[in-house]
C-alpha positions, 0 to 999 in steps of 0.5 A: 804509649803506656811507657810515656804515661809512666814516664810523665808520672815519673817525674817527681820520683825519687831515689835509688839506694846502692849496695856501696851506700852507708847509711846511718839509717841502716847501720845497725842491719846485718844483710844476709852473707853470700852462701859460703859454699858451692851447692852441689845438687845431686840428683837422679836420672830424668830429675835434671830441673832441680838443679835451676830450681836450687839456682833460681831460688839461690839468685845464682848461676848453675852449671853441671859436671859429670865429675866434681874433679873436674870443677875448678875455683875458677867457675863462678857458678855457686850451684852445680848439678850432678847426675847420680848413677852407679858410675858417677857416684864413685866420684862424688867427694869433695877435697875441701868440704868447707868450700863445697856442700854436696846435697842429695835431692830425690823426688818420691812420686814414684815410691822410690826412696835414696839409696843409704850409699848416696845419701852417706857421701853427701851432707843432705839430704832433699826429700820432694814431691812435685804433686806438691803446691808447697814444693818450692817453699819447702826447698827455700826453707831448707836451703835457707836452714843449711846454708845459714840464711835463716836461724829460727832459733835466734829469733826464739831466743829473744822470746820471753816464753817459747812453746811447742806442740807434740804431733802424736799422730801415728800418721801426719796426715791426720794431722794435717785438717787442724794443724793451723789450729793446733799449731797457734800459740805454739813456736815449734812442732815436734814430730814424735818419730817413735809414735809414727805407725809404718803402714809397710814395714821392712820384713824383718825390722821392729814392729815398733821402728819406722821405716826411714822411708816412712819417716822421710816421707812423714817429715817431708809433709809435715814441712810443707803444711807448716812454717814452724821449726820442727822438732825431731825425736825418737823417745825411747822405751824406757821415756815413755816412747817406743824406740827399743834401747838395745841398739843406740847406734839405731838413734844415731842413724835416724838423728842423723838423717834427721840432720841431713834432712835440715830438722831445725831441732834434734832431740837427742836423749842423755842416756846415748853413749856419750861418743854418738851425743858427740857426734851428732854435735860434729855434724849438726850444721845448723840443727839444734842440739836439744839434750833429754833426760826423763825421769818417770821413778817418782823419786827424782829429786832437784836438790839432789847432788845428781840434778846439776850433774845431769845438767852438766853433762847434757851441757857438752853437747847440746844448746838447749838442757831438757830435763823432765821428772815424775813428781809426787809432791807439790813442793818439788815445783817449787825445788824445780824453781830453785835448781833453776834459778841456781843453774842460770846463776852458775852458767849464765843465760846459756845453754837454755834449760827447759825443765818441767815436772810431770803429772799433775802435782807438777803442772805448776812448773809448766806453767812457770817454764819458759823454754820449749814448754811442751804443750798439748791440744785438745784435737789431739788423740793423746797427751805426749807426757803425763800433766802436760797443759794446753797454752790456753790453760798454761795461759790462765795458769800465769793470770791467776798467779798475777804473772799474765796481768789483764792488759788494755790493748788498742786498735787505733784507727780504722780498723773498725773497716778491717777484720784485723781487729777481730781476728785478734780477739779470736786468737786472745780467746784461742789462747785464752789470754785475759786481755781486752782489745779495744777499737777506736776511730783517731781522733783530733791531734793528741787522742792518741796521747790520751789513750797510751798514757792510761795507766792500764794501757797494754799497747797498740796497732796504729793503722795508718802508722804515726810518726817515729818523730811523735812525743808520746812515745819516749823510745823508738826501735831503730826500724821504725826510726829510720822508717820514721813510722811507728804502727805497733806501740808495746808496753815494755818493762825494762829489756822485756815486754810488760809483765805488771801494768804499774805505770812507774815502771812501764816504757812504751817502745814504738815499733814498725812490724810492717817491713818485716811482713813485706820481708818475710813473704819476699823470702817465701820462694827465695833465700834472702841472700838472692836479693843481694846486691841486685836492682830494685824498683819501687812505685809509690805515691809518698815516701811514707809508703815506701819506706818501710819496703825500702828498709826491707828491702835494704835489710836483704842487701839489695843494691840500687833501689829505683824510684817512680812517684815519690821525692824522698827528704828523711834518712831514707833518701840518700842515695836512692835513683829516680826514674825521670824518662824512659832513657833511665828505665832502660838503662836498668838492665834487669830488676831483681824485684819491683815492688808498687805501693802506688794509690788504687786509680794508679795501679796500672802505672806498674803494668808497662814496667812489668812487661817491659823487664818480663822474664825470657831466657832468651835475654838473661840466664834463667838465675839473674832474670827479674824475679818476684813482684809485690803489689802492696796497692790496698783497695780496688785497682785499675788494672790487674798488675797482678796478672800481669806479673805472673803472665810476664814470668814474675813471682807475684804477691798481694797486700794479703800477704804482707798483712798476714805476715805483718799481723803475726809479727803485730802479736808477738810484739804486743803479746809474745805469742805465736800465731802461725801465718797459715792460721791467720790466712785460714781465720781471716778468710784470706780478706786482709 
């Protein structure tokens, strides 16, 4: 019965986009590449589930081999599971690396930890616990990173300004209370490995050295509690750290672990011998290589012949140039400003340099950086570096200096009903950010006009987005014209966010941050590569309420989308498959993810269609069964679909987490600061 109601609802349904389809509406998408290499997971005897688990959030089949001499080209599994022991490991060599990938994964519940030997014959390195509630993220994430599915540092690099917040904690775990907080206005974490205190060292070892164990351990926590890339370094005695300088080759076996571990950044200090920077530039995959130079003389002058010297020999291997002086003058912020300037000016916009004074006569040139500036928090036990700064202070640093102007931003619609509002004005004062935040009902046709084309307007959030098609606002990112809604309106100057409200020179761009909250929790517990190529489905009530999935959705190279509710007519429409019967519901196979955006008294339309493609092993291998589900219903339901989702064998998500995600992406446009989704789900109260 409840297959009929569907079907009857179905009827002025619409579209269904297929993975052979080219669209100018999506043209300009770059869809995740297939994984280039078979992944293979090595594992320890009684630790075989891994293996479906590497396979399951891949989107690919599995198989296991008890010799990878005995694995040919012609297996079309992309993950293979290999039992590690004392026998087999022998074995464990690939004759061409770039068609294979060989990742050591141990679980720690029992104190146990790799042996050196296996972790050496093998790329990287997995470090888990199954105690763990984030254990599943925290090995998407890390797939994601090695496998090049996810690049953080691409996105940072369109940034205007980029930070990062030291942990100098002995122990994360004491971190871990107010690492939300501590981590807002921040885009990386940096965990300080000279500063972690082993509560066990090795007999025999530096008191002042962690233990590999500990550190495994010590990063592996920090992951899980934490989205932000993290930014591994092991400073030496001589910069202010704790890692004795007699023995480079210690940097190089903790760097490099570091990199087996998938660590997005890897401080690596100059004055190594130039043969272990090399290396460690060979090996990075896809870590950052981020070269630093301390200087703490006091006498260390950027004018000198030795500044751009100091630059170009970091430049050989690194992607991103730190470099950092003891100052005692204030003129010498400015002379910083100029060997900057003059760097850019000889190597163009790469490599990035990050290049701050220190103390407080240098505070200046942190306020005036704008790579990685390192950043510290109150609720922090120590300072990393002498004159460091917190945002809020670099922040009211840049208003005084007329460098981060008061910008009126709006809340346009009825965000009076919704905390989103509110919370953005916690996070201006967290950050101490001049701006004001002002929330208005939309009015009769043209209030908006009104409102935009003041001359102190900063931007906007617009909830329920306006049309891409609309007159008032002269430019129009891609995403939101082929959506064809606009939901964040940002102030802009050029190629970059506004910097001084004169109107002569302000350009107003229109934005859609909604699809890429719906794609960032949809590759929470799965690369974004599983979705390509596979059948979507989804439900709702217009096409406006489905276009942004739709171009989410697209933008992961799904291939046939299936519709249910809505007729489709703009850019988004061609090609897209209706469901009109019950016949056409069972002719798709399985779903890899259905998505429902159908009004509250409809939501139980979805259930008969969860229970019908409900996951079984019986009826699909356990890497191509449908997946995820993600109900983007606002208000009271009918119904639990939710519920059902996860009974029936779906990885299921709310509207909770597509605003939270939506609402990290709606910061950085209007304001380019970084507030961590974990922080916005804690200040929220989890209500929107």
């Amino acid at each position: 019965m409840g297959m009929t109601l569907l079907a009857d609802a179905a009827t002025s349904s619409l579209t269904a986009l297929k993975g052979s389809t080219t669209s100018s509406a999506f043209s300009s998408l770059t869809v995740p590449p297939e994984p280039a290499r078979t992944v293979v997971t090595v594992y320890s005897p009684g630790q075989e589930a891994i293996v479906q688990v590497v396979a399951d959030i891949l989107g690919k089949p599995w198989t296991t081999e008890t010799s990878l001499s005995t694995f040919g080209p012609g297996s079309n599994a992309v993950v293979v599971g290999f039992l590690a022991t004392e026998d087999s490991i022998a074995s464990l060599q690939v004759d061409d690396p770039a068609s294979c990938i060989l990742v050591n994964t141990h679980c720690v519940d029992d104190g146990s930890f790799p042996d050196d030997a296996l972790t050496e014959r093998c790329h990287y390195e997995f470090l888990y616990s199954l105690r763990s509630p984030f254990f599943r993220r925290d090995l998407t994430r890390f797939l994601s990173l090695i496998l090049g599915q996810t690049r953080p540092h691409e996105d940072l690099k369109t940034k205007n300004r980029t930070n990062f917040i030291s942990t100098t904690f002995p122990d994360v775990h004491a971190a871990l209370p107010n690492l939300d907080i501590l981590s807002v206005g921040s885009d990386a974490v940096e965990i300080r490995v000279d500063l972690l205190v082993d509560p066990e060292p090795p007999q025999g070892a530096e008191v002042s050295v962690p233990s590999l164990r500990y550190v495994g351990q010590q990063l592996m926590l920090l992951r899980q509690h934490t989205e932000l890339p993290i930014i591994f370094t092991t400073r030496c005695t001589k910069e202010n750290g704790k890692f004795p300088m007699d023995d480079p080759m210690l940097f190089y076996k903790y760097l490099r672990r570091a990199i087996q571990w998938g660590v997005e950044y890897i401080d690596v200090e100059l004055w190594l011998p130039e043969d272990i920077r090399r290396r460690l530039s060979e090996v990075k995959g896809n870590s950052i290589i981020m070269s630093a130079f301390h200087d703490f003389s006091g006498t260390w002058k950027w004018t000198s012949p030795e500044a751009p010297r100091i630059f170009a020999e970091s430049a050989k291997y690194a992607d991103i140039v730190k470099m950092i002086a003891m100052v005692t003058t204030i003129e010498a912020n400015y002379e910083l400003e100029y060997f900057r300037s003059t760097i850019k000016g000889t190597y163009g916009p790469y490599p990035l340099l990050s290049a701050v004074n220190m103390g407080q006569l240098g505070q200046l040139s942190r306020a005036l950086n704008t790579v990685f500036s390192p950043i510290t928090h109150p609720l922090l036990p120590m300072i990393a570096a002498p004159g460091q700064l917190t945002a809020a202070e670099i922040n009211e640093a840049l208003h005084i200096m007329g460098q981060l102007p008061k910008r009126d931003l709006y809340a346009i619609g009825s965000f009076r009903s919704t905390p989103q509002s509110m919370f953005m004005e916690k996070c201006f004062n967290e950050l101490s950010l001049p701006h004001t935040l002002t929330s208005i009902d939309r009015g009769p046709t043209g209030s908006i006009e009104r409102v935009i084309t003041q001359p102190s307007f900063g931007g906007a959030s617009v909830h329920p987005p306006i049309a891409s098609g609309t007159s008032s606002i002269p430019a129009i990112s891609e995403a939101a014209q082929a959506i064809g809604l606009v939901d964040t309106i940002v102030a802009m100057r050029g190629s970059s966010r506004l910097q001084q409200p004169a109107p002569p020179q302000q350009q107003l761009m229109g934005e859609n941050a909604t699809w890429k909250g719906i794609r960032a929790t949809l590759t929470r517990d799965y690369v974004p590569s599983a979705y390509r190529g596979r059948a979507a489905i989804i439900l709702a009530g217009s096409e406006s309420e489905a276009s942004a999935t739709i171009f989410a959705l697209r933008s992961l190279g799904v291939g046939a989308i299936h519709t249910v509710g809505f007729r489709a007519r703009g850019p988004l429409a061609e090609g897209l498959e209706p469901f009109t019967s019950i016949q056409s519901v069972k002719m798709v196979e399985q779903p890899f993810v259905m998505v429902s955006a159908l009004p509250p008294e409809k939501s139980l339309l979805v259930q008969p269609l969860l229970r019908h493609y409900r996951t079984s092993g019986r009826t699909s291998p356990p890497s191509t069964r449908g997946k995820v589900y993600l109900d983007l219903t606002r208000g009271e339901r009918t119904g639990d679909p939710v519920g059902v989702a996860v009974r029936a064998g779906w990885t299921a998500y709310g509207i909770e987490d597509v605003d939270a995600w939506t609402t990290v992406e709606t910061l950085r446009l209007l304001v380019g600061q970084n507030v961590p989704f974990d922080f916005v789900r804690m200040a929220s109260g989890r209500v929107f």
